[in-house]
C-alpha positions in Angstrom: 83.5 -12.9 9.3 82.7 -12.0 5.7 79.3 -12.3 4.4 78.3 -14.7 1.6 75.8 -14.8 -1.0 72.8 -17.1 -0.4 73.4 -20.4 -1.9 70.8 -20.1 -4.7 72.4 -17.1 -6.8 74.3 -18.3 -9.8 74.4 -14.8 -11.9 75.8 -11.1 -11.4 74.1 -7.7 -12.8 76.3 -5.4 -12.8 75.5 -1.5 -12.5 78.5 0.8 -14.7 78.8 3.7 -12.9 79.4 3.7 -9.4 80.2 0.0 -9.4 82.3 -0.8 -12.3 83.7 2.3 -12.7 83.6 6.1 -11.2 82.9 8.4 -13.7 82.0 11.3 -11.0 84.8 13.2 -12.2 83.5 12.9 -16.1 80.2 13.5 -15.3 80.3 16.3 -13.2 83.1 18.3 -15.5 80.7 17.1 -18.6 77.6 18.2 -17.4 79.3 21.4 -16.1 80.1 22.3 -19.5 76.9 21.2 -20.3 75.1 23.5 -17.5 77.3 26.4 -18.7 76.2 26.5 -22.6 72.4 26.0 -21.6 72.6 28.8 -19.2 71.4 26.5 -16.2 73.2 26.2 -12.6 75.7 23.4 -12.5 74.3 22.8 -8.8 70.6 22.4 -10.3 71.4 19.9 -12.9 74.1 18.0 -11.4 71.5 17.2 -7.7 69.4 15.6 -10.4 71.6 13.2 -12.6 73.0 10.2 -10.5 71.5 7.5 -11.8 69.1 8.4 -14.4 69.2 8.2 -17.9 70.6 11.3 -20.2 67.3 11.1 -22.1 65.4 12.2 -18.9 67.9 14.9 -18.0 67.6 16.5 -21.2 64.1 16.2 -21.3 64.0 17.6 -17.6 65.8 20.5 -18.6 63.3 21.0 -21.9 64.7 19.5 -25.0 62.1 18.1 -26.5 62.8 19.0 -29.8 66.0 16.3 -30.6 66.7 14.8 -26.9 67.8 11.8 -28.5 70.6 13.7 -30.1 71.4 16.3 -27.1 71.7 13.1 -25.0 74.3 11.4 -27.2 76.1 15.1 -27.2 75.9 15.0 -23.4 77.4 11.6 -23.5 80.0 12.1 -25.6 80.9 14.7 -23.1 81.3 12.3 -20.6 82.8 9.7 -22.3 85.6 11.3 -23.6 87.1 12.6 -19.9 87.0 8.8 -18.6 90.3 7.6 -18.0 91.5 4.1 -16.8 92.1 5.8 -13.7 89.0 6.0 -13.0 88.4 1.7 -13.0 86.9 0.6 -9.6 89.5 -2.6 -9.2 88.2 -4.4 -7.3 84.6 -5.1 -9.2 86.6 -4.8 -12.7 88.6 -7.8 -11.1 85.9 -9.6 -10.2 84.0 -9.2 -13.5 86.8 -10.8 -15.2 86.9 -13.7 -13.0 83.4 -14.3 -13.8 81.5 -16.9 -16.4 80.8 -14.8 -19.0 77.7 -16.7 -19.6 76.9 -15.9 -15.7 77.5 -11.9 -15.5 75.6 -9.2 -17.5 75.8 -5.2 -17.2 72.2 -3.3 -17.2 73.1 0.7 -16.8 71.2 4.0 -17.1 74.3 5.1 -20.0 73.8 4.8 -23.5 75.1 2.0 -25.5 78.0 4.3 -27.1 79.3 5.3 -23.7 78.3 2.0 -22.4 80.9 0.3 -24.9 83.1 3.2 -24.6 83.9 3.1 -20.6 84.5 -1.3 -21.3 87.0 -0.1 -24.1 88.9 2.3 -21.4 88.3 -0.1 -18.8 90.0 -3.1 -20.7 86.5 -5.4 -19.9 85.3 -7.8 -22.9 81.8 -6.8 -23.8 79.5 -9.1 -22.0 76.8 -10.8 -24.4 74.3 -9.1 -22.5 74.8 -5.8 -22.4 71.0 -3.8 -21.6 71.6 0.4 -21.6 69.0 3.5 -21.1 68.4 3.2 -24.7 66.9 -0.6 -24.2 64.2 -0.1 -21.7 60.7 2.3 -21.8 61.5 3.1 -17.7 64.9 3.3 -16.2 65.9 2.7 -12.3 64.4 2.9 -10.2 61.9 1.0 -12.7 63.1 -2.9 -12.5 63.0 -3.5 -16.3 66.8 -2.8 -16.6 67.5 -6.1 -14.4 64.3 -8.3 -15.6 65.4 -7.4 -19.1 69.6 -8.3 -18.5 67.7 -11.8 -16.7 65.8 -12.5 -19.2 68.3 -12.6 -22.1 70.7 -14.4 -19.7 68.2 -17.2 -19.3 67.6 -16.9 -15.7 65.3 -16.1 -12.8 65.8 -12.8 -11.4 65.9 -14.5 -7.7 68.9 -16.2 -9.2 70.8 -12.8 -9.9 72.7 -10.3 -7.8 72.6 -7.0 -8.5 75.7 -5.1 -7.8 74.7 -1.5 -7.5 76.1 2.0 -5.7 72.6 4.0 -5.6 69.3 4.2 -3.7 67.3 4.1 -7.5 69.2 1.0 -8.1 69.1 -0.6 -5.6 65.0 0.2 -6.0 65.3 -1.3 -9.3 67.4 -4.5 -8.5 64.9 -5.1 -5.4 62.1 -5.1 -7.5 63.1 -6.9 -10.0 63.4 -9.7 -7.4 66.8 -10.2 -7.1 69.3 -9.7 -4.4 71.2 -6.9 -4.2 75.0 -5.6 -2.9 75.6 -2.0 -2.5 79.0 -0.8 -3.2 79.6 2.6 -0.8 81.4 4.0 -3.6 79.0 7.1 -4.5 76.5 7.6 -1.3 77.4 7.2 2.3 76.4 3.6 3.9 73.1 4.7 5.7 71.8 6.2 2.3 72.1 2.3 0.8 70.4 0.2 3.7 68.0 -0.2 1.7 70.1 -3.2 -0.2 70.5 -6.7 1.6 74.2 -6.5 1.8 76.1 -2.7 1.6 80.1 -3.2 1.8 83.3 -1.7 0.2 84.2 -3.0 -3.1 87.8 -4.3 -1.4 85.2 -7.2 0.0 83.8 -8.5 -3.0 86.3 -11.1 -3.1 85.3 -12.5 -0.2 81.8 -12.3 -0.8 81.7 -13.7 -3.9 84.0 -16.4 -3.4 81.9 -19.4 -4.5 81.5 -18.1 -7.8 84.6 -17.6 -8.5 86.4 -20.3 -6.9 
């Protein structure tokens, strides 16, 4: 039998990447090019970047002089190689078949990408959008979530957190939510971490009675 959510959530976080689409491909060709021009190994940065912000990458990797500015560079990178192709369906569906006054995204991208992959993705912005540009600490921080809550209008123990990584999932337990991990980016022993871990082809299911 398919699981359920618990009977008290009314509202879904959504992570970006990973869960509403897979920008593996984008990333790792971007930050490839990226790794190449800044004489680094693209095995060194690319074991660091899943799931944190640009600004910390660049910083990481010691520019401290504009990393505002490399980061939007970086991003840029990446944006421009996401294709449609590269939607996760079956949480794409399930965002559209959402209450927008129920759903929110909070991801570790910039707000120009962020609005860039819901452009190639063919999503409506949601009227809470919170990026890595709207919070002091990132995942596996929880003020990503408690912020996206809080401008919703809700309690955190009211929101699921869909997410695809072990800092997210962090970040979405913290907060006090509940949270889904999609196995979409990391194998399923990696995410146990989460109170459900399923494919996204189950989401339907589980998310029935908020959608019927």
């Amino acid at each position: 039998m398919p699981q359920v959510l618990p009977d008290h959530i009314t509202t879904v976080l959504f992570d970006m990447d990973g869960v509403l689409i897979d920008s593996s491909v984008a990333v790792e060709m971007a930050y490839g090019e990226w790794a190449r021009e800044n004489g680094y190994r693209r095995d060194e940065v690319l074991e660091i970047v899943h799931g944190r912000r640009t600004i910390e990458v660049v910083q990481h990797f010691g520019f401290d002089e504009d990393p505002e500015g490399e980061a939007d560079r970086l991003e840029r990178l990446i944006a421009e190689k996401a294709t449609t192709e590269h939607a996760i369906r079956p949480t794409c569906d399930l965002f559209r078949s959402l209450d927008s006054a129920r759903l929110a995204v909070a991801t570790s991208a910039r707000r120009a990408t962020a609005l860039s992959n819901l452009r190639v993705l063919g999503l409506e912005r949601p009227t809470v959008l919170v990026t890595g540009q709207d919070v002091r600490l990132g995942k596996p921080a929880p003020d990503p979530y408690l912020l996206a809550a809080g401008k919703l209008g809700v309690h955190p123990g009211e929101c699921v957190v869909i997410e695809d990584a072990p800092a997210g999932i962090q970040a979405g337990l913290a907060a006090g939510a509940y949270v889904i991990a999609l196995t979409t980016t990391h194998k399923a022993d990696e995410l146990k971490a989460a109170d459900q871990v399923t494919e996204p082809e189950r989401l339907r299911d589980i998310f029935r009675q908020l959608t019927a």
